[in-house]
PAMI-855110 format. One record per residue (C-alpha): residue number from 1; residue in three letters; x negated, y, z negated. Coordinates in Angstrom, 1 decimal. Each point is the difference from the previous one (the first is absolute). Layout:
    nr   rest       px       py       pz
   NUM    Ala        X        Y        Z
...
//
This chain:
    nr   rest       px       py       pz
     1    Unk    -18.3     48.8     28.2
     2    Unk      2.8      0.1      1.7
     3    Unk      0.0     -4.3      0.6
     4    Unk     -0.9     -0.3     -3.7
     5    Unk      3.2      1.7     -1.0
     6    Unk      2.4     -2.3      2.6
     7    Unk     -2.0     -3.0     -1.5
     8    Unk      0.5      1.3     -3.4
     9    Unk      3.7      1.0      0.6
    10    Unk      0.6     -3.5      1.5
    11    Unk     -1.1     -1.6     -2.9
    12    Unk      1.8      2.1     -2.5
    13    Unk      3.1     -0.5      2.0
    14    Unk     -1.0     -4.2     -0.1
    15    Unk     -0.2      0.1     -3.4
    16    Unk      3.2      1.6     -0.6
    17    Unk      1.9     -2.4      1.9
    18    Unk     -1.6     -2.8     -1.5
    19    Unk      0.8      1.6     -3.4
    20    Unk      2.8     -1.9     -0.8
    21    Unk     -1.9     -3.9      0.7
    22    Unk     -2.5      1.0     -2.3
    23    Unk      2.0      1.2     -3.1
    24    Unk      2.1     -3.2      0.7
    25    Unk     -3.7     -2.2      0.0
    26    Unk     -1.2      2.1     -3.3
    27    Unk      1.9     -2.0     -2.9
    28    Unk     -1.5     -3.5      2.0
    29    Unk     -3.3      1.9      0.7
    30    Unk     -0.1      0.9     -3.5
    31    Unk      0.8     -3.7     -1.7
    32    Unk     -2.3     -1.3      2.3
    33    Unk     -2.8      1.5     -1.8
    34    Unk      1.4      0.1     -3.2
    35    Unk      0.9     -3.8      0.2
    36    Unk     -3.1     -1.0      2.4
    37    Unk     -2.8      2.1      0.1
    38    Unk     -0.5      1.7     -3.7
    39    Unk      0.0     -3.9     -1.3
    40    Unk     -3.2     -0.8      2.1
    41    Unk     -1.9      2.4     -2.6
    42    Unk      0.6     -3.0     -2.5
    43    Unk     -2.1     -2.0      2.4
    44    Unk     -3.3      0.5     -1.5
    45    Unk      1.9     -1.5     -3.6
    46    Unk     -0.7     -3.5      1.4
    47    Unk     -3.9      0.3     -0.1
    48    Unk      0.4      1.6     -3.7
    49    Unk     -0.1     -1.1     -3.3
    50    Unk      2.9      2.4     -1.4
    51    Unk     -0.3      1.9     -2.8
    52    Unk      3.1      2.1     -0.6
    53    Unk     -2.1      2.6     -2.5
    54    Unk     -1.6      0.8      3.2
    55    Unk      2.3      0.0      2.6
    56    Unk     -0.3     -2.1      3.6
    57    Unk     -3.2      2.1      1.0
    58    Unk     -1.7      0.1     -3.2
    59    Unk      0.2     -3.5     -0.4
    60    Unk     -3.1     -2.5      0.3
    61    Unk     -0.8     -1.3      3.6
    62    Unk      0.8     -4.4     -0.2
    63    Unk     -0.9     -1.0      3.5
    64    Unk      2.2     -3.2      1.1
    65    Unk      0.4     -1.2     -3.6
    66    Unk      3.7      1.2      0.7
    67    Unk      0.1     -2.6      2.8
    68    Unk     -2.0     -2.3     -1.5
    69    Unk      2.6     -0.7     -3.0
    70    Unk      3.3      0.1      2.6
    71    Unk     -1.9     -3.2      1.7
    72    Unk     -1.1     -1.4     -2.7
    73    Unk      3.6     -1.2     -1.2
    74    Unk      0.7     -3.4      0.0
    75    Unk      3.3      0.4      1.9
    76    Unk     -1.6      2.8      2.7
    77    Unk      0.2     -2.4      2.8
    78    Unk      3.6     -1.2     -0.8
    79    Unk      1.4      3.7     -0.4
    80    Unk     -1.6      1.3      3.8
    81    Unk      1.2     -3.4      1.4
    82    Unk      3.3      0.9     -1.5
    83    Unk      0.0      3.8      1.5
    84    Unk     -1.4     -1.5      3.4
    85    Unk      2.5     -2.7      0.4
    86    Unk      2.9      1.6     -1.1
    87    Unk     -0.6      2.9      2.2
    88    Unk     -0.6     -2.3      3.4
    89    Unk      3.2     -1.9     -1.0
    90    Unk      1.7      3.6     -0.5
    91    Unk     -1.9      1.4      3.2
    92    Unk      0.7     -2.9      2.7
    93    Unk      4.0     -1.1     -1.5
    94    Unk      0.5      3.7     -0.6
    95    Unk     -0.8      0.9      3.1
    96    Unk      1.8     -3.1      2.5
    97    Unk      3.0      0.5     -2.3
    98    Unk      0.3      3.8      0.6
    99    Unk     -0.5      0.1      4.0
   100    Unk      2.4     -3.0      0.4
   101    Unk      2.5      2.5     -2.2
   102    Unk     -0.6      2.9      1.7
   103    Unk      0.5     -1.9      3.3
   104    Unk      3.7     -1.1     -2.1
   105    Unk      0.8      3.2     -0.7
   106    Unk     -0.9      1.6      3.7
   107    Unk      2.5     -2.5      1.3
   108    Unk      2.9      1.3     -2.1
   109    Unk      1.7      2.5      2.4
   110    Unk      2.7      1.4     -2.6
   111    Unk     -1.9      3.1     -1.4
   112    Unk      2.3      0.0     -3.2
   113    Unk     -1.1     -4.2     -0.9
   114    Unk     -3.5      1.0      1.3
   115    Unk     -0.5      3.2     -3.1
   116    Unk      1.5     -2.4     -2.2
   117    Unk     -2.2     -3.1      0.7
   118    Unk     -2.6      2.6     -0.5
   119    Unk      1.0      1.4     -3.3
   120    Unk      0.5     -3.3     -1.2
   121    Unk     -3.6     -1.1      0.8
   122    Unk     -1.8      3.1     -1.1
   123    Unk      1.6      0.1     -3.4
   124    Unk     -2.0     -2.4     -1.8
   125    Unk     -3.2      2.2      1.2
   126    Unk      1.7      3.1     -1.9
   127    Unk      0.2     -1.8     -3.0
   128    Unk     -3.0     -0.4     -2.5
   129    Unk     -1.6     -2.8     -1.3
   130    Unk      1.2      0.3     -3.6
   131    Unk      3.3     -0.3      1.3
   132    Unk     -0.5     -2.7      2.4
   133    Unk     -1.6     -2.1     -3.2
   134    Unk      3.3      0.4     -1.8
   135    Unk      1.8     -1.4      2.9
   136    Unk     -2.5     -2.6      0.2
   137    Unk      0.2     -0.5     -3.7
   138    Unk      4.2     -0.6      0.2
   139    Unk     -0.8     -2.9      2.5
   140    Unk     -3.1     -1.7     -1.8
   141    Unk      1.0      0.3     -3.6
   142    Unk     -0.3     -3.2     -1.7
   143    Unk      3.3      0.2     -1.8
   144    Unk      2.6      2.4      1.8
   145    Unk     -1.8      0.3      3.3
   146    Unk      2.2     -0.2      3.0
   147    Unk     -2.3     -3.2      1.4
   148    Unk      0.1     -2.2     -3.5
   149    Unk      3.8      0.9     -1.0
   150    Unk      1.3     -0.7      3.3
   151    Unk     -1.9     -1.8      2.3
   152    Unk     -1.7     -2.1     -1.6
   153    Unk      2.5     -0.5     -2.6
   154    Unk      2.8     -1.3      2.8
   155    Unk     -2.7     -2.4      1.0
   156    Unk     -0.5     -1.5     -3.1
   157    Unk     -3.5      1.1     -0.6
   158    Unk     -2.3      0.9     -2.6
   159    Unk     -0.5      4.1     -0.5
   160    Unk     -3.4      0.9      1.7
   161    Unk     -2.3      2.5     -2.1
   162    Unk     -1.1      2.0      2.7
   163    Unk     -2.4      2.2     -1.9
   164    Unk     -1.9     -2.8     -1.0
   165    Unk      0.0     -2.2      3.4
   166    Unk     -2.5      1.4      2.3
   167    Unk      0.8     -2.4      3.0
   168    Unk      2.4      1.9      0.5
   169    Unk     -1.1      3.0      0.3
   170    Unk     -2.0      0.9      3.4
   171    Unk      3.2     -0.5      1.9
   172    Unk      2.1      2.1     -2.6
   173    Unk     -2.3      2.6      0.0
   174    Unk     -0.3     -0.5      4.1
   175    Unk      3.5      0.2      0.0
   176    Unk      0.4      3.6     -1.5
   177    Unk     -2.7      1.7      1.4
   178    Unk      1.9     -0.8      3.7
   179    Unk      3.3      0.7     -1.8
   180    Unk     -1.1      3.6     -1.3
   181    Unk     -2.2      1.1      2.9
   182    Unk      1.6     -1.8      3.4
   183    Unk      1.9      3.4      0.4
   184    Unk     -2.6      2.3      0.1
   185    Unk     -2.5     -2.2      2.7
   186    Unk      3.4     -0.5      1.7
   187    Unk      0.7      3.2      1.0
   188    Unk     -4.1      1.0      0.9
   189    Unk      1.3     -2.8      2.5
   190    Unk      3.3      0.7      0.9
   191    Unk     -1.0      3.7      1.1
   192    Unk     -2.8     -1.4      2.3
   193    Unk      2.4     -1.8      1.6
   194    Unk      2.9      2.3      0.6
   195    Unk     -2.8      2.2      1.5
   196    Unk     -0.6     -2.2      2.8
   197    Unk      1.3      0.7      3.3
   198    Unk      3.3     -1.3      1.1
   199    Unk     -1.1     -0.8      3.5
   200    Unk     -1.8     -2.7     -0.5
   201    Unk      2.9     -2.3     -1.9
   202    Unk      2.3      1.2      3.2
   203    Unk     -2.2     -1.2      2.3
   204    Unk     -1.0     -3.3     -2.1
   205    Unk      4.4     -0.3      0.0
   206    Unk      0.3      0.5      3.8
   207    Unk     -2.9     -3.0      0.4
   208    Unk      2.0     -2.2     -2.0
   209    Unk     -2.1      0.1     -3.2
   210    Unk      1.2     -1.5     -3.0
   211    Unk     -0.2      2.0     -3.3
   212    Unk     -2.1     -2.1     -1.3
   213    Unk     -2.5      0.6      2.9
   214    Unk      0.4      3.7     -0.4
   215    Unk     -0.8     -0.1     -3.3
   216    Unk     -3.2     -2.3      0.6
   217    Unk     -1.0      1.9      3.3
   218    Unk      0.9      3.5     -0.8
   219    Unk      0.8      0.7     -3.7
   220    Unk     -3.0     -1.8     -1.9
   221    Unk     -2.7      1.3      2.8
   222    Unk      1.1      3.4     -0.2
   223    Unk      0.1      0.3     -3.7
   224    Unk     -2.9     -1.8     -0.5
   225    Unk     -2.3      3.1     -0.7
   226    Unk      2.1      0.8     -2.7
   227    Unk     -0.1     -3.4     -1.5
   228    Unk     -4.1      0.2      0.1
   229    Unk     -0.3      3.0     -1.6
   230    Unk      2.7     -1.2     -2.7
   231    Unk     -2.5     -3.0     -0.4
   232    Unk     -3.4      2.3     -0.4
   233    Unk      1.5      2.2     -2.4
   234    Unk      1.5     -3.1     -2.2
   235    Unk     -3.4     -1.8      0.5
   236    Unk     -1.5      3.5     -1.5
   237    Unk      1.8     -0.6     -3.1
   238    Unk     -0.7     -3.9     -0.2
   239    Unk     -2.1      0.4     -3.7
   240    Unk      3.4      2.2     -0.9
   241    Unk      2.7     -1.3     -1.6
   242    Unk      3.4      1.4     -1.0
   243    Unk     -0.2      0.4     -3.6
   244    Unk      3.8      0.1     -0.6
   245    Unk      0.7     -3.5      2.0
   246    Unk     -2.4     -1.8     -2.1
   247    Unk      0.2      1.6     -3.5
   248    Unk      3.7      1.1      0.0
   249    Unk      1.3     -3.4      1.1
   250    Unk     -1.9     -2.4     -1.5
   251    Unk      0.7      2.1     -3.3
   252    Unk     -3.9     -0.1     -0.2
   253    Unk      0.4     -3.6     -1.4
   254    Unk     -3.5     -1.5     -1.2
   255    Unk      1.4     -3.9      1.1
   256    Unk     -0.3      1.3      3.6
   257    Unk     -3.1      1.7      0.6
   258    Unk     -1.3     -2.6      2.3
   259    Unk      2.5      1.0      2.5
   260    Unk      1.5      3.2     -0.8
   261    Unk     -3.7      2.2     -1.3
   262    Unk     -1.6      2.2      3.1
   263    Unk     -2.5      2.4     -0.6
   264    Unk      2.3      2.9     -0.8
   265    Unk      1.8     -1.5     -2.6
   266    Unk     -3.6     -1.8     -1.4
   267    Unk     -1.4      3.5      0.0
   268    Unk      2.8      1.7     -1.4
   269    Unk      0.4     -2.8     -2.9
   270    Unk     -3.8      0.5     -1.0
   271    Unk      0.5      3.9     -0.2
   272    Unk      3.0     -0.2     -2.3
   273    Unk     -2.3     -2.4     -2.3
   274    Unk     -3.4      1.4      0.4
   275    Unk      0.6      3.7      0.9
   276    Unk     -3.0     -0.8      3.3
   277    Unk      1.0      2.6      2.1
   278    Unk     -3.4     -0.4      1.9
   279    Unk      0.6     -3.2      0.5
   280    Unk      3.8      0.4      1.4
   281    Unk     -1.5      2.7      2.3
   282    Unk     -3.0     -2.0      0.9
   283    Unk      2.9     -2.7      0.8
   284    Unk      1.5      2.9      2.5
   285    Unk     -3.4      0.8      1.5
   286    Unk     -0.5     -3.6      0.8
   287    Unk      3.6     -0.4      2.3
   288    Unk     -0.7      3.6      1.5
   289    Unk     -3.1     -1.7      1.4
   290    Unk      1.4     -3.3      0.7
   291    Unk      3.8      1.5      2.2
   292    Unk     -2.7      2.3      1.3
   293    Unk     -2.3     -3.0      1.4
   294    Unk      2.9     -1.8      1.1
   295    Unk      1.5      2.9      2.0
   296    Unk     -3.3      0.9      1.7
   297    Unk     -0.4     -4.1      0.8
   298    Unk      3.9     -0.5      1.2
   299    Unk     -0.4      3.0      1.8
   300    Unk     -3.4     -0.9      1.5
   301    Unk      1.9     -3.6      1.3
   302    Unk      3.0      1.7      1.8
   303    Unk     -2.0      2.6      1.6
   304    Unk     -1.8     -3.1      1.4
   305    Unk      2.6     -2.0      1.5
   306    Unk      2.5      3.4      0.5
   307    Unk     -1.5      3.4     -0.5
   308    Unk      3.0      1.8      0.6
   309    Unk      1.9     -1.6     -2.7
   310    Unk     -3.0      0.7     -2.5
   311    Unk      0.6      2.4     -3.1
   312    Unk     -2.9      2.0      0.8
//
């Protein structure tokens, strides 16, 4: 009795200090199953036929017919080429643009320009999409954007309609995505690095070792866990797009679907017209499955060739 009570004592006293962690974890503990988990009971919607009468559980049982009508679209292969190419362009230029930044910014050894080089990054990433497609919008309108009025205009050339020109487009779109969201995959980077141990750079700088073979011998090995899982959690969300890059931007603009329609925006397009919400969620079941695949299979590959810098 008397070791049940020291036990029990030990861990009333190891809750209470740990008190304080968990009320500050409850408002995220409590989105994340608000946001994440209380959605997955609309799973079963995208092997139903729904009838609203009867509510998601009362309605008729479909099979794949959900499924059967996303890839039976004319333009199905176009959209998930779209959503995978965009996001290994976004993945691979995202992520060599960000570590060679972060390596930039670790370099700067006033701490006063170092916060401000950071602010200046990360605000774009603060900023929502709506807005980012007005600023977008004051550089690409035909007649009083910032490109056609000046630019162009000094060089003597004819106004571009750039709502209607889809060549354009992939590197515009490109462009943004790395404008808004450089910050934010900076910093994952730039705090990796500044946790690395001093030692090593001194005693690279007392060899005679260049910066440049610092950074390639010491910086880019050591962070390179980070960088993989970075890579394996992108690759999870390769069947994902960001809805507010390619519908805000593009001003949803029917001239450019060819290059500027992924999934998201295909699926949200047909649910605004047809009212399928089965299909839109069989949509979602089908790149749960897919990130999920490619996790298990990225994952699978580095534990190969280096366990310890495997996910799981």
């Amino acid at each position: 009795m008397g070791k049940e009570k020291t036990l029990q004592n030990k861990r009333t006293n190891k809750f209470r200090q740990f008190l304080p962690f968990y009320l500050m974890a409850l408002p995220g503990a409590v989105y994340l199953i608000c946001n994440n988990y209380l959605p997955m009971f609309g799973i079963v919607l995208a092997f139903k036929k729904l009838d609203i009468t009867k509510g998601i559980f009362g309605s008729p049982w479909c099979g794949l017919s959900n499924f059967e009508f996303l890839f039976k679209t004319k333009s199905t292969i176009q959209i998930i080429r779209n959503t995978i190419l965009y996001n290994l362009v976004f993945m691979l230029l995202g992520t060599v643009l960000a570590v060679m930044m972060a390596i930039f910014l670790n370099e700067i050894r006033s701490r006063k320009l170092s916060k401000l080089y950071q602010s200046l990054i990360l605000i774009p990433f603060l900023m929502s999409w709506v807005i980012a497609s007005y600023l977008a919008y004051a550089f690409l309108a035909q007649d009083v954007g910032l490109i056609n009025k000046t630019i162009i205009a000094a060089a003597g050339g004819k106004a571009v309609n750039w709502y209607m020109e889809k060549k354009y487009w992939p590197y515009i779109l490109t462009f943004c995505y790395i404008w808004k969201n450089i910050g934010y995959m900076m910093i994952i980077y730039y705090s990796s690095i500044v946790g690395l141990s001093q030692d090593y750079f001194e005693a690279a700088s007392i060899d005679g070792a260049t910066k440049w073979q610092q950074i390639r011998s010491i910086t880019l090995p050591l962070i390179r866990p980070t960088i993989i899982t970075m890579l394996i959690l992108s690759l999870g969300r390769i069947v994902t797009s960001d809805f507010g890059l390619f519908y805000q931007i593009p001003k949803n603009s029917g001239a450019l679907y060819s290059v500027t329609q992924t999934l998201d925006v295909y699926v949200y397009n047909a649910l605004m017209k047809n009212s399928d919400f089965s299909m839109s969620s069989a949509a979602s079941v089908f790149q749960s499955i897919v990130g999920f695949a490619f996790v298990l299979i990225t994952n699978a590959v580095v534990t190969k060739y280096s366990k310890e810098n495997a996910l799981f």
